[in-house]
N, C-alpha and C positions, 0 to 999 in steps of 0.2 A: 364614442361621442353619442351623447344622448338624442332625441329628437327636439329640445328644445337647444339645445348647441347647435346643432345642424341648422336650424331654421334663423337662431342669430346668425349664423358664418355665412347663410346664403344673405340674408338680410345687409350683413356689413359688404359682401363680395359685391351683390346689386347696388349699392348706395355710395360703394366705395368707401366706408368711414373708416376713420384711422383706429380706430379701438371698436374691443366688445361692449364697452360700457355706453358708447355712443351708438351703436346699432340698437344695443337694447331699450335704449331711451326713445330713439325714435319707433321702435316697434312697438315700446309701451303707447307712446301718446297715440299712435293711428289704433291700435287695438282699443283704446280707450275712446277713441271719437268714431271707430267704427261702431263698436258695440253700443251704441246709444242710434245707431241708423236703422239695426236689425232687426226683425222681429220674427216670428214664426219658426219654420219650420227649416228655411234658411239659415238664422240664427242658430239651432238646434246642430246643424248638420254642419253647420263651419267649425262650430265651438267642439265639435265629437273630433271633426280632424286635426284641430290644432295642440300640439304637447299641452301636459296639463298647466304648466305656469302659463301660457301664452292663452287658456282657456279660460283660465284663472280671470284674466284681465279682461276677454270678453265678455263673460259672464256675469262680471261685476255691475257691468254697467245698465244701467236702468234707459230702454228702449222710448225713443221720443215716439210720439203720435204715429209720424209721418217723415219719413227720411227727409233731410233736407237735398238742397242741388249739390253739384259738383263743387261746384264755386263755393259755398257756403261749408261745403266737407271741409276745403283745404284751407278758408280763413280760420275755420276751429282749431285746425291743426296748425296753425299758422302761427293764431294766439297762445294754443298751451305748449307749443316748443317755444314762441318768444322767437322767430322767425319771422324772414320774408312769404310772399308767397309764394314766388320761383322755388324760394327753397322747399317748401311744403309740398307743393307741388314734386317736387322731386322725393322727397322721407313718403310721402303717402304711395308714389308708384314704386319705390326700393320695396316698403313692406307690401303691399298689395300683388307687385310681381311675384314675391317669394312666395306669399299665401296659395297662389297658384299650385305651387312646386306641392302640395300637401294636400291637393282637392281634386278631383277629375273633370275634365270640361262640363259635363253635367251641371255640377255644383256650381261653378262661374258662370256660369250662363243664367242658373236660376236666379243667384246673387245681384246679376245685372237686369234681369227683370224685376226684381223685387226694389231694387234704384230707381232714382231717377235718372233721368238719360243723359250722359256724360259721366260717366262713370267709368267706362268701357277703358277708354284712356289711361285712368290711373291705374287699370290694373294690366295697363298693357295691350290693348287689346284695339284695333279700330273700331270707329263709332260709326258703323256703316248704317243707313237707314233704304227702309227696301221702296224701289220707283214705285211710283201710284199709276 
């Protein structure tokens, strides 16, 4: 199994979907609404760890100004899967958990600082904020 197999098979295992062809559809579209959030050196080093088809799709995509929110992540993804939000919400933390599985907490940590705040969530993670 190649590295882009493995990362569908985690992909479909987290999201539960009945086929490969439905895990890949949902990893395409969050790969493609991610890849327009990224920018820098972030972008750079996600796109290094990801198989090259899955890099493929991030790379393609043409980086917005300014990340948008959380909320705003998951209505994009929401609209080009033709989806609820619930469900988005759910394909965007299926792939963003697995993305994990291919990066070192380093690299997730920078990804969520280089976010806006709510993001933590989709990829698993509490959105803890520190007492003042």
């Amino acid at each position: 199994m190649n590295r882009y197999q493995h990362l569908l098979q985690q992909v479909r295992t987290d999201g539960r979907y009945p086929s490969d062809g439905e895990a890949e559809r949902v990893l395409t579209a969050v790969l493609t609404v991610l890849g327009s959030q990224l920018t820098g050196d972030e972008r750079l080093d996600l796109a290094a760890a990801l198989p090259e088809r899955a890099r493929a799709v991030l790379a393609a995509q043409i980086p917005l100004p300014r990340p948008v929110t959380a909320p705003a992540f998951v209505e994009a993804l929401a609209h080009t899967l033709g989806t609820s939000l619930a469900a988005a919400r759910w394909h965007a933390s299926s792939v963003l958990t697995a993305l994990t599985t291919l990066t070192d907490h380093h690299l997730t940590d920078r990804l969520l600082a280089h976010l806006p705040r709510g993001y933590a969530l989709l990829f698993g993670r509490a959105d803890l904020t520190a007492a003042v």
